[in-house]
C-alpha positions as a Markdown table, in Angstrom:
| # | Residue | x | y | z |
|---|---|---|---|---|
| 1 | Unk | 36.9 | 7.5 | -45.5 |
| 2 | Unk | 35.8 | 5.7 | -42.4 |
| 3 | Unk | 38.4 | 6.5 | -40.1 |
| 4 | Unk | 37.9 | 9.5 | -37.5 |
| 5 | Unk | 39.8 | 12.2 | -37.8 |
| 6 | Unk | 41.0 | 13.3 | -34.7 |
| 7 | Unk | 42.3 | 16.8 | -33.1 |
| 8 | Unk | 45.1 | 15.0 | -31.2 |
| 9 | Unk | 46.5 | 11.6 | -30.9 |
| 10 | Unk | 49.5 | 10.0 | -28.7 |
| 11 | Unk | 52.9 | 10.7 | -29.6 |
| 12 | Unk | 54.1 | 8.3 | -26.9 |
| 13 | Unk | 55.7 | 4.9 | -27.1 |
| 14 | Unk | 57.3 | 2.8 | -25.6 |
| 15 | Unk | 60.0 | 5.0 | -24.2 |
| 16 | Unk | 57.5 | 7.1 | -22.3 |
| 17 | Unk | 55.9 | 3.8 | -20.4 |
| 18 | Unk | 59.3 | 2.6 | -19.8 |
| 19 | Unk | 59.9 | 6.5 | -18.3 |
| 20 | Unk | 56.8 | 6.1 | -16.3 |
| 21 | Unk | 58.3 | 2.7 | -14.9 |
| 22 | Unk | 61.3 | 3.9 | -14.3 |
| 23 | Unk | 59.7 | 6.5 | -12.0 |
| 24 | Unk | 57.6 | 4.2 | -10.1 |
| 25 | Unk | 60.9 | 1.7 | -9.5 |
| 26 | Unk | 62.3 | 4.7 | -7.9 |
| 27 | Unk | 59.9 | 5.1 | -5.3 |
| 28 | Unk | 60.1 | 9.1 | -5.7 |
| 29 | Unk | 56.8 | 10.5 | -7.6 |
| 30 | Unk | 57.0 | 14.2 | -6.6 |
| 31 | Unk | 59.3 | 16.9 | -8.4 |
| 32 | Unk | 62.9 | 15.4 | -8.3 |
| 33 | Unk | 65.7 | 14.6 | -10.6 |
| 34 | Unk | 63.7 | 13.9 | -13.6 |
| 35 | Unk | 61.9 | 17.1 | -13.5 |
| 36 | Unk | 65.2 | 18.8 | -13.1 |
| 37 | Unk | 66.8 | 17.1 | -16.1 |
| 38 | Unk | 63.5 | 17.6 | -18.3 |
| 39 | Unk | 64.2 | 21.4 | -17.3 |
| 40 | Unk | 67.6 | 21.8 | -18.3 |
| 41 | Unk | 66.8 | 20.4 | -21.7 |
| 42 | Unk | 63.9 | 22.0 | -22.2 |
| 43 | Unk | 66.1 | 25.3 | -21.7 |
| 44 | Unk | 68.8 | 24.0 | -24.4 |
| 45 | Unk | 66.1 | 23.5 | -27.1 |
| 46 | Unk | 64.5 | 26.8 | -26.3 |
| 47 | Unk | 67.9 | 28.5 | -26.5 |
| 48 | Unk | 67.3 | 30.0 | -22.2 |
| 49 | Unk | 69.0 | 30.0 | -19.5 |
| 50 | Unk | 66.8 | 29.0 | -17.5 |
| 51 | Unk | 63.4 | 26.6 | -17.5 |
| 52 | Unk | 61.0 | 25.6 | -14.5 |
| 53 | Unk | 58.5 | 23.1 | -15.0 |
| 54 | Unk | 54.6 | 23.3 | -13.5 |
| 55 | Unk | 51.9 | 21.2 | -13.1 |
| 56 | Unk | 50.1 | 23.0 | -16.1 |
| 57 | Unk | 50.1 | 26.0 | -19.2 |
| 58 | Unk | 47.7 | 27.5 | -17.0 |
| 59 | Unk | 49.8 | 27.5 | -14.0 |
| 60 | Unk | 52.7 | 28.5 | -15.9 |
| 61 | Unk | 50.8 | 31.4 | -17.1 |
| 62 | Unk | 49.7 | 32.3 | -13.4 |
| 63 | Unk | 53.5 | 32.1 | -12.4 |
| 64 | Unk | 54.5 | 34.1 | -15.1 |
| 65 | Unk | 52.1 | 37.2 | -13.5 |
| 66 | Unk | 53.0 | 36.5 | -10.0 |
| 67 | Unk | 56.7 | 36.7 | -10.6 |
| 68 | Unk | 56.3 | 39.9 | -11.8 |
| 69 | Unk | 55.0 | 41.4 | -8.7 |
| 70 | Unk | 57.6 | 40.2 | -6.6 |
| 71 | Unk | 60.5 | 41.7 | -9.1 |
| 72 | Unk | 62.4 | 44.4 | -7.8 |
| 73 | Unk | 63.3 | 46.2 | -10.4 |
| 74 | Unk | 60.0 | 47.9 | -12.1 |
| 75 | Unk | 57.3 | 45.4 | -10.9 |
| 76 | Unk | 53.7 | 45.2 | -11.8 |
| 77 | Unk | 51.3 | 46.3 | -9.4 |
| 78 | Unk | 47.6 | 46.3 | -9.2 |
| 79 | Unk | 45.5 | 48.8 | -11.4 |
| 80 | Unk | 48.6 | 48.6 | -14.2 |
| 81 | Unk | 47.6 | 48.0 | -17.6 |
| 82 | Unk | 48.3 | 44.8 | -19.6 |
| 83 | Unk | 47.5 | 44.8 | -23.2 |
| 84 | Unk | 46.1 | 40.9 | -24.4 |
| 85 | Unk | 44.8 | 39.9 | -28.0 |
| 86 | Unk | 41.3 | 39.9 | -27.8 |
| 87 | Unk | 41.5 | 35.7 | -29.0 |
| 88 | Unk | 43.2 | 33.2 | -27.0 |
| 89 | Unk | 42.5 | 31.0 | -23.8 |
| 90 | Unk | 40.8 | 32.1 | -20.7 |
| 91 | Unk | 44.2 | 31.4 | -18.7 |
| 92 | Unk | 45.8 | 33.6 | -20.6 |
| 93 | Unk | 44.0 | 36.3 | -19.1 |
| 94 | Unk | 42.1 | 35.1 | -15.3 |
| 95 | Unk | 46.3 | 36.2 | -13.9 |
| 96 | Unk | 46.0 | 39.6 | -14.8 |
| 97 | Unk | 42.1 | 39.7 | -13.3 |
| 98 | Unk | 43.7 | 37.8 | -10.1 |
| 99 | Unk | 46.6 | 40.3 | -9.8 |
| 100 | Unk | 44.1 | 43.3 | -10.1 |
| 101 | Unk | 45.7 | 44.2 | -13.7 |
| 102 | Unk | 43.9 | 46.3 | -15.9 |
| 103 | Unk | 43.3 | 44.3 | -19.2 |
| 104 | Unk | 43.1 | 45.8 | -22.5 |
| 105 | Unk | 41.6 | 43.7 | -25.5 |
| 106 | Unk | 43.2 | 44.8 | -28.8 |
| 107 | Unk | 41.9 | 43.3 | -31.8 |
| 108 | Unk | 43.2 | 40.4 | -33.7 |
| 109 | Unk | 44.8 | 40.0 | -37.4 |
| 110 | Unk | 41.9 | 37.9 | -39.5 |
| 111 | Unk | 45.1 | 36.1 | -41.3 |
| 112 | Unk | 47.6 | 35.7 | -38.9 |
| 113 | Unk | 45.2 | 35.5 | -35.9 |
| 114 | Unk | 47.4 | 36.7 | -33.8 |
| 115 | Unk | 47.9 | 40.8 | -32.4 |
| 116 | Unk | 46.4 | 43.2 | -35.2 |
| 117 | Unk | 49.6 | 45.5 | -34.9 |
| 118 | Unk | 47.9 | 48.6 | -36.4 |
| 119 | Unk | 45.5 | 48.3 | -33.6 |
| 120 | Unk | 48.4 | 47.5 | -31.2 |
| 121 | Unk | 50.3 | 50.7 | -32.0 |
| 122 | Unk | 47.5 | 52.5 | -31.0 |
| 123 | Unk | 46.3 | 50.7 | -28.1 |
| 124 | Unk | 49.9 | 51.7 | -26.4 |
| 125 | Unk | 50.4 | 55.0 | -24.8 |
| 126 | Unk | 51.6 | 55.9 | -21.2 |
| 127 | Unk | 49.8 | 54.2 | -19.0 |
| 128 | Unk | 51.1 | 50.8 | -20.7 |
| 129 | Unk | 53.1 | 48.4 | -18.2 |
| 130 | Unk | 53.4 | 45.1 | -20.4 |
| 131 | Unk | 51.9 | 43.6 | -23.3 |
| 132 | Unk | 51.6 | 39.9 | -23.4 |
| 133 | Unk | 51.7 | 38.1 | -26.9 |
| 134 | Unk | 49.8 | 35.3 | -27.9 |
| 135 | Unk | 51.3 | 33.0 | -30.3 |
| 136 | Unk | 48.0 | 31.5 | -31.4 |
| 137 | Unk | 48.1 | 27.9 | -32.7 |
| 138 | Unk | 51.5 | 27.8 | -33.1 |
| 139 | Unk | 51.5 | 30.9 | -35.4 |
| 140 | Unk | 54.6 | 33.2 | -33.7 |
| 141 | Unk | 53.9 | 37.1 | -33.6 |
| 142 | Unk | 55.6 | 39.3 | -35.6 |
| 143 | Unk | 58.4 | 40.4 | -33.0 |
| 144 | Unk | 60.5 | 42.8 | -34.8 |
| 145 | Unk | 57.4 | 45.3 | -35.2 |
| 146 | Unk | 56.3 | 44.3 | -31.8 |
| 147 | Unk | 59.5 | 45.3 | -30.6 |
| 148 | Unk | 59.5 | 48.4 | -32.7 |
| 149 | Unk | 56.5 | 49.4 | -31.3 |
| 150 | Unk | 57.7 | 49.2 | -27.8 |
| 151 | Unk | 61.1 | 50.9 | -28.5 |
| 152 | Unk | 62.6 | 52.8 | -25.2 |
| 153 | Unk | 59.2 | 52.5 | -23.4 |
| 154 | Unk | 59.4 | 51.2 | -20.4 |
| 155 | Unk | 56.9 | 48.1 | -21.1 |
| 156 | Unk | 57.2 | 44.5 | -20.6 |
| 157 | Unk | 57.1 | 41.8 | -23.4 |
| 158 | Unk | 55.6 | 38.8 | -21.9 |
| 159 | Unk | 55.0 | 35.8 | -24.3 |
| 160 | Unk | 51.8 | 33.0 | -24.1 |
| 161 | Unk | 53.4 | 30.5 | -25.8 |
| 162 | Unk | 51.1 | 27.6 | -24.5 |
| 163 | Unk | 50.2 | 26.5 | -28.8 |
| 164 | Unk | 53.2 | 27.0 | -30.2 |
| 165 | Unk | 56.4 | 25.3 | -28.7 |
| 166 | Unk | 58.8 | 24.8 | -31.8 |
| 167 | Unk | 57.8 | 27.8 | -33.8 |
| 168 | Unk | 60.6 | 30.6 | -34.4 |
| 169 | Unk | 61.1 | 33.8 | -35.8 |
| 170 | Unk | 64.2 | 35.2 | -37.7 |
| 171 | Unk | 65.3 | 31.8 | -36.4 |
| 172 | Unk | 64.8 | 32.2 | -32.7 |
| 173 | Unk | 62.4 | 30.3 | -30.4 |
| 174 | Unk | 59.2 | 31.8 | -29.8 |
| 175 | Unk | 58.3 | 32.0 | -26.4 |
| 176 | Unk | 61.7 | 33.5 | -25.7 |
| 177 | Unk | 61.4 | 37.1 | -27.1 |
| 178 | Unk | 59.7 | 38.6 | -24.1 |
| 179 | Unk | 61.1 | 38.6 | -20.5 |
| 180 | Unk | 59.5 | 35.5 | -19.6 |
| 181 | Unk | 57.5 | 33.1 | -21.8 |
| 182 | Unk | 55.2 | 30.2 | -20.9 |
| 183 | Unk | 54.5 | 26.5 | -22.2 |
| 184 | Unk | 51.9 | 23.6 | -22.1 |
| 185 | Unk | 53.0 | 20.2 | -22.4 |
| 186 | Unk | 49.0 | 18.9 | -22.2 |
| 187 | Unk | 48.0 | 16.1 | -24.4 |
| 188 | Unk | 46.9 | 17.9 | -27.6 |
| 189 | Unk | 49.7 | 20.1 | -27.5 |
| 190 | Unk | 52.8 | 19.5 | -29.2 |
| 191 | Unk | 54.6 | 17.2 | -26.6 |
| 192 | Unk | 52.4 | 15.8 | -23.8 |
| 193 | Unk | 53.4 | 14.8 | -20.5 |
| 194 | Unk | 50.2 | 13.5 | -18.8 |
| 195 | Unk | 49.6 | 17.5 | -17.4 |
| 196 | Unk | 52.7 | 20.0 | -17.9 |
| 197 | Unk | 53.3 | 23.2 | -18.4 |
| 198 | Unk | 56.7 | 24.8 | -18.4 |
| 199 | Unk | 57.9 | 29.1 | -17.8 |
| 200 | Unk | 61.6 | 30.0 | -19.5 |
| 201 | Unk | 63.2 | 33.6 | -18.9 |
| 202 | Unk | 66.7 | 34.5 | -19.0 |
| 203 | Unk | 66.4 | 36.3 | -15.6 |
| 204 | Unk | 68.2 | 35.1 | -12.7 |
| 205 | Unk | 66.1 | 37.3 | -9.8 |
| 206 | Unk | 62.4 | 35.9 | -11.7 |
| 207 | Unk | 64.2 | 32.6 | -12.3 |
| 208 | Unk | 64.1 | 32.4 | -8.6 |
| 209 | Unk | 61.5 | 34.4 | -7.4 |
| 210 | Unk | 59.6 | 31.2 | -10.2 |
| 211 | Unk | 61.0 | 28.1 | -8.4 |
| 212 | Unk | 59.8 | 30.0 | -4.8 |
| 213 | Unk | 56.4 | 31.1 | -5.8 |
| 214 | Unk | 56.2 | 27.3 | -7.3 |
| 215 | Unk | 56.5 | 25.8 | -4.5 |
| 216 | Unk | 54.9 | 27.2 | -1.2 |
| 217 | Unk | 56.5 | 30.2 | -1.3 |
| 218 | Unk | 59.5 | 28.5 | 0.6 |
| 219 | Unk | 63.3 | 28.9 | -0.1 |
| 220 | Unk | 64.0 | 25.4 | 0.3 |
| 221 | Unk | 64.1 | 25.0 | -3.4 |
| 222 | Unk | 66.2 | 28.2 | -3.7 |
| 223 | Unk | 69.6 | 28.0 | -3.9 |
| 224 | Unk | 71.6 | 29.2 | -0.9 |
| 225 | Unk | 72.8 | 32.6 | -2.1 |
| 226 | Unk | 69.8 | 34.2 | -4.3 |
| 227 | Unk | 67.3 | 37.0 | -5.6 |
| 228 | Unk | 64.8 | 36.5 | -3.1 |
| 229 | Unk | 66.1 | 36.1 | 0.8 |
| 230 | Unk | 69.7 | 37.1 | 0.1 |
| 231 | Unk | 71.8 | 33.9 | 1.7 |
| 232 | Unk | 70.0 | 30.6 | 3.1 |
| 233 | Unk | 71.1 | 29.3 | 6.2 |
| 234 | Unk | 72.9 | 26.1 | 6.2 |
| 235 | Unk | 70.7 | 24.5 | 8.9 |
| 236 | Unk | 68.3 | 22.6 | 6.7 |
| 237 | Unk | 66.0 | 22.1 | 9.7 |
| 238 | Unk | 65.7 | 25.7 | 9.4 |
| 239 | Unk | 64.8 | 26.4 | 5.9 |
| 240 | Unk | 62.4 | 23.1 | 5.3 |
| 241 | Unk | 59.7 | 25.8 | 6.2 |
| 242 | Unk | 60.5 | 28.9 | 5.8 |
| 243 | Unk | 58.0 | 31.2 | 3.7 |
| 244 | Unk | 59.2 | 34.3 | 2.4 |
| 245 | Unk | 56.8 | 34.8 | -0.6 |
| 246 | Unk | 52.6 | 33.8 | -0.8 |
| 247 | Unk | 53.2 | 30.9 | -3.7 |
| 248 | Unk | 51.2 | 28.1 | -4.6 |
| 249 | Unk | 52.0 | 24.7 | -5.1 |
| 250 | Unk | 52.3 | 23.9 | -8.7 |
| 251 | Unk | 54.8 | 21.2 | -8.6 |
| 252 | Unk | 54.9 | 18.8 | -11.4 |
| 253 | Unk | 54.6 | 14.7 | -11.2 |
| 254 | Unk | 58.2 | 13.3 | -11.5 |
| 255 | Unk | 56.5 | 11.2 | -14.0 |
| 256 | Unk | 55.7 | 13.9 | -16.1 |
| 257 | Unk | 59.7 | 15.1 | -16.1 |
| 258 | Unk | 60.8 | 11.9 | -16.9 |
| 259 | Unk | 58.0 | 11.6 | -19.8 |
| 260 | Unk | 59.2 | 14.8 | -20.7 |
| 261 | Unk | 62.7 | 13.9 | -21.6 |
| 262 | Unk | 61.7 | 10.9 | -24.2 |
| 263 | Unk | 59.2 | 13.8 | -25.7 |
| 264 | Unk | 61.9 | 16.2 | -26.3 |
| 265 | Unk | 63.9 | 14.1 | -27.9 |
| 266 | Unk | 60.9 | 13.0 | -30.3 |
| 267 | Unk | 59.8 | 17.0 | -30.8 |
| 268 | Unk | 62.1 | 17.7 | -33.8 |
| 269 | Unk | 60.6 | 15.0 | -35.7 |
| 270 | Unk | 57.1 | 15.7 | -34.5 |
| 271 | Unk | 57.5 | 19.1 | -35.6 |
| 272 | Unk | 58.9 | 18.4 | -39.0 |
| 273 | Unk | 55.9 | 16.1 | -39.4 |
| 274 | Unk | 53.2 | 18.8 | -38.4 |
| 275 | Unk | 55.5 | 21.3 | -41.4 |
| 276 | Unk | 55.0 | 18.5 | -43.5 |
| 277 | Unk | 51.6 | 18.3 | -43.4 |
| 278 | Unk | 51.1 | 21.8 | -43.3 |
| 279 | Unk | 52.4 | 22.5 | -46.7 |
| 280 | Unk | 49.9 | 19.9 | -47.8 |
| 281 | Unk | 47.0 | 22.2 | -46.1 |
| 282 | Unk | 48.1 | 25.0 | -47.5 |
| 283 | Unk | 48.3 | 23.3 | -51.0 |
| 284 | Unk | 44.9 | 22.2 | -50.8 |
| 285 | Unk | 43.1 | 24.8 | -49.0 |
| 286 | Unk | 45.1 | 28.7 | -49.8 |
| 287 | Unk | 42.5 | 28.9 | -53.1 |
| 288 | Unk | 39.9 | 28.2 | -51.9 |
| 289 | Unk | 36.6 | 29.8 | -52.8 |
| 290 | Unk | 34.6 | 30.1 | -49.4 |
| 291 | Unk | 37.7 | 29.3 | -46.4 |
| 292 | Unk | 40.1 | 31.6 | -45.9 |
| 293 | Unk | 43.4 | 29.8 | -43.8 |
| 294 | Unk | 45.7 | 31.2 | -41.1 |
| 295 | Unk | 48.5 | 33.0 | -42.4 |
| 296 | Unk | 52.3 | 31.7 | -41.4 |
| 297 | Unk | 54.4 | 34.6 | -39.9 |
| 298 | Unk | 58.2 | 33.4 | -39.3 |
| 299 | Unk | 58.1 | 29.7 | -39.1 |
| 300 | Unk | 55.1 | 28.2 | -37.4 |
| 301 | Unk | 54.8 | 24.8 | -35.5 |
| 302 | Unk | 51.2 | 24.5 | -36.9 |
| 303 | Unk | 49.3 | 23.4 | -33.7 |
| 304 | Unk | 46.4 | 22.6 | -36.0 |
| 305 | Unk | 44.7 | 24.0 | -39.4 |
| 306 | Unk | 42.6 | 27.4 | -38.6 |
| 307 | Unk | 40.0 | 28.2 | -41.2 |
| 308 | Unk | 36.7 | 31.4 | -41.5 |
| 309 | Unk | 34.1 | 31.1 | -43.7 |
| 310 | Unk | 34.3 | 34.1 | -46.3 |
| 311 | Unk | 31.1 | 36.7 | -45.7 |
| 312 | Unk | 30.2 | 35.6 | -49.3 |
| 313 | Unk | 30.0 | 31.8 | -48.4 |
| 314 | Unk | 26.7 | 30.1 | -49.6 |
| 315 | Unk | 27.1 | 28.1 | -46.2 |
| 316 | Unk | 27.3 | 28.8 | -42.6 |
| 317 | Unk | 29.1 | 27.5 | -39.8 |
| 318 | Unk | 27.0 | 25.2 | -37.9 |
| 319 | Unk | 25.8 | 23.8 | -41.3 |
| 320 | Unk | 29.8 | 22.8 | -41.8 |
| 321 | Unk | 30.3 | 21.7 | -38.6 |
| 322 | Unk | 27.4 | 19.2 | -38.2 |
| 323 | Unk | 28.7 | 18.1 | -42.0 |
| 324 | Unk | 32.7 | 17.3 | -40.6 |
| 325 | Unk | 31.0 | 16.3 | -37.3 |
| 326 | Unk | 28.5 | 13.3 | -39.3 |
| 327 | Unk | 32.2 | 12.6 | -41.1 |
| 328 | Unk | 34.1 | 12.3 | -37.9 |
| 329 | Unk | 36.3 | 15.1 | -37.9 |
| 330 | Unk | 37.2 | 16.6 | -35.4 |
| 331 | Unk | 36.4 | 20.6 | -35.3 |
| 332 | Unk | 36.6 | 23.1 | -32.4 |
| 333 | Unk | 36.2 | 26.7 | -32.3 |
| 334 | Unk | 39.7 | 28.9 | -33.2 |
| 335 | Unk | 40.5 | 28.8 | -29.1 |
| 336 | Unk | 38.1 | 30.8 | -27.1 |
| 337 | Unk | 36.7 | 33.1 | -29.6 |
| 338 | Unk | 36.9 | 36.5 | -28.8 |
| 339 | Unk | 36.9 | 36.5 | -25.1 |
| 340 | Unk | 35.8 | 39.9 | -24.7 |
| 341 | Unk | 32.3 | 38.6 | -25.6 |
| 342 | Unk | 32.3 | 36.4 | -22.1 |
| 343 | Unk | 30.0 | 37.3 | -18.7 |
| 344 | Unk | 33.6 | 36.3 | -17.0 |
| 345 | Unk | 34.4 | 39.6 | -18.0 |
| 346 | Unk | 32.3 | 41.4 | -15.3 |
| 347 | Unk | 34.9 | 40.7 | -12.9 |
| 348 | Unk | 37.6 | 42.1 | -14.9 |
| 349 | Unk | 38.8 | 46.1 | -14.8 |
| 350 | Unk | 38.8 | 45.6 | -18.5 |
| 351 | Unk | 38.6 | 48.3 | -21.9 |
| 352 | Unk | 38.6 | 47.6 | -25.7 |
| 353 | Unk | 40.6 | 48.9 | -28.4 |
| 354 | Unk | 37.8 | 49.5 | -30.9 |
| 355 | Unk | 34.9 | 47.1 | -31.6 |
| 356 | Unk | 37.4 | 43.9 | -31.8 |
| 357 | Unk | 36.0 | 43.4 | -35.4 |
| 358 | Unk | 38.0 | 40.4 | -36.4 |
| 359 | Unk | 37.9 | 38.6 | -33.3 |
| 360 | Unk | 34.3 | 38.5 | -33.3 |
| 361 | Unk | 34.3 | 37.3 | -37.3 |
| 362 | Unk | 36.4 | 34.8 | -36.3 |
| 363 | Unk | 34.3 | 33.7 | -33.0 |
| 364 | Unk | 31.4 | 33.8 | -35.7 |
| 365 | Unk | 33.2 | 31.8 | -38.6 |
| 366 | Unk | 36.2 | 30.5 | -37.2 |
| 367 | Unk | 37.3 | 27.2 | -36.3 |
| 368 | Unk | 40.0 | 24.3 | -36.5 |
| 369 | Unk | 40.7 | 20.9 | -37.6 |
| 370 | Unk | 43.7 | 18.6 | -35.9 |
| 371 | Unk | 47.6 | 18.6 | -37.0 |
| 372 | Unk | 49.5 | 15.8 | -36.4 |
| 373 | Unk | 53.0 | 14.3 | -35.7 |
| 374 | Unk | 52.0 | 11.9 | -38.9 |
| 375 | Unk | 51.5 | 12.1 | -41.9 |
| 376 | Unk | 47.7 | 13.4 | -42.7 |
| 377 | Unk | 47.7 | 13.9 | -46.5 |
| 378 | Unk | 44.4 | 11.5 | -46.8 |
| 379 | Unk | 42.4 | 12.9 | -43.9 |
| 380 | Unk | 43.1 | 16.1 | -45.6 |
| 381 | Unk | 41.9 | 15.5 | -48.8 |
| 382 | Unk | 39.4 | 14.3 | -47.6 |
| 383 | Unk | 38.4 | 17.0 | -45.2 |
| 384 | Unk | 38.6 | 19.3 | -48.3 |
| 385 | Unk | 35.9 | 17.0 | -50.5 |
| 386 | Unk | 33.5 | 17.6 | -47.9 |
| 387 | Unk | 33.9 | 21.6 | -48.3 |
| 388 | Unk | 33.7 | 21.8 | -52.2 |
């Protein structure tokens, strides 16, 4: 095989150009009416009330923190604990260190790769204030003992949902079991919209504490009667710069609303294409003698193929890498490893649950190969000849 194989490609087409031109025609590139539309929908396929659209995953992640400290009802405040799986991406976690939250790393599951949820009873007690689930690689978490665990404790559920737009659980979206949830729309990810990120939540008071703290911290995006300054005056001069909350600017490109729309109406399709090739991967590589596979909990929208190296593997990691790199595969490490390993760290109020065994196996042994909207039977195949 002399093609490379990649870990993402372009699910755009004509449709998204013709977006993009459509946008510049109008003369109006910052967040308007194509941003707006993009949101609503993105709310109906999620199954929220309400979606707001950022300028990245990241950001959305950041606005997902902030928004809690500005809730009136039970916020967050500095010194609270958050509980985090110890693998997952750095903006996942750098909110809770910029709000002054106290992070706890619990360990990971080696075959689901996401929360351990032995380790995550015990990691909850009374000084809990949230846990935020990671749905790694498009792999949801297992909600119902999450939620169990929780029960009438007065803790959070936030949801990371950045890999793993499409997946569900007992039939429902993930990134919409917690009180808030966030989104990436980035190239690799499942639908790309040149830089995107998105934050859903059925609440009305974060809904527009979000759309304040996105923009400047001004109301002028707020409706006039709302959860954050009560009732807007109608003197527009008035309110073009009013500031009642210290936001950021995270607005999207109305280019990347207006891409957005032609990708959500492509994601069913893309999804059903990453399923299909999944069942392939799982086909070829569940027996196998030396890679173990991530295992599927409720329906996953397979972001890409995770595999580890067994202990008793006659060959290591860098050995298989530098063999699918001289191939042209594509290979990455399974997200950031365990992060608890990272000198970042030293400017976090951070503890561990235990000595995050798994999560640093799977730093040692772990990594990924691309999924794809297409079909990838052959690149497959082939990826599994070069590990027999």
């Amino acid at each position: 095989m002399d093609n490379r194989y990649p870990l993402a490609t372009t699910t755009w087409d004509d449709a998204e150009y013709a977006a993009i031109q459509r946008v510049v025609k109008s003369g109006m590139f910052t967040m308007g009416k194509e941003v707006q539309e993009f949101e609503q929908r993105f709310a109906n396929f999620v199954g929220s009330r309400y979606a707001v659209m950022v300028n990245s995953g990241s950001s959305a992640n950041l606005l997902m923190i902030a928004a809690m400290f500005f809730k009136k009802d039970s916020p967050l405040k500095r010194g609270d604990e958050v509980i985090v799986p110890a693998v997952s991406w750095s903006t996942t976690y750098y909110p809770l260190q910029q709000y002054g939250l106290k992070v706890k790393f619990v360990d990971v599951d080696k075959a689901t790769l996401n929360f351990n949820l032995t380790d995550l009873r015990e990691a909850v007690n009374e000084n809990t204030r949230a846990i935020l689930a990671v749905n790694l690689l498009g792999n949801p978490n297992d909600f119902s003992a999450i939620k169990e665990i929780i029960g009438d404790r007065n803790i959070v559920l936030l949801e990371d949902n950045c890999e793993s737009l499409g997946a569900t659980f007992g039939g429902k979206q993930a990134g919409t079991f917690g009180l808030m949830g966030t989104f990436s729309s980035f190239f690799s990810h499942h639908i790309a919209t040149m830089e995107g990120g998105v934050l859903v939540t059925d609440d009305d008071e974060l809904y527009h504490i979000s759309l304040c703290l996105r923009a400047h911290g001004w109301t002028r995006n707020l409706p006039k009667n709302n959860l954050v300054c009560g009732t807007k005056s109608d003197n527009a001069f008035e309110e073009s710069f009013r500031f009642v909350l210290p936001g950021y600017n995270f607005r999207p490109l109305e280019m990347s609303g207006a891409i957005g729309i032609e990708q959500l109406q492509k994601l069913p399709n893309i999804i059903t294409g990453r399923r299909k090739n999944a069942e392939k991967f799982q086909v070829l590589f569940k027996n196998h003698p030396w890679l173990d596979i991530q295992e599927e909990v409720g329906e996953s929208s397979w972001f890409g193929f995770a595999l580890v190296i067994k202990p008793d593997a006659t060959i290591n990691r860098l050995e298989l890498m530098q063999k699918l790199g001289n191939a042209h595969i594509d290979v990455r490490p399974i997200v950031a490893g365990n992060f608890a390993k990272n000198e970042v760290l030293r400017w976090f109020d951070y503890t561990t649950v235990g000595n995050l065994e798994a999560a640093s196996y799977i730093d040692e042994k772990g990594f990924f190969i691309g999924n794809h909207h297409y079909d990838v039977s052959k690149e497959l195949e082939y990826v599994r000849s070069l590990c027999d």
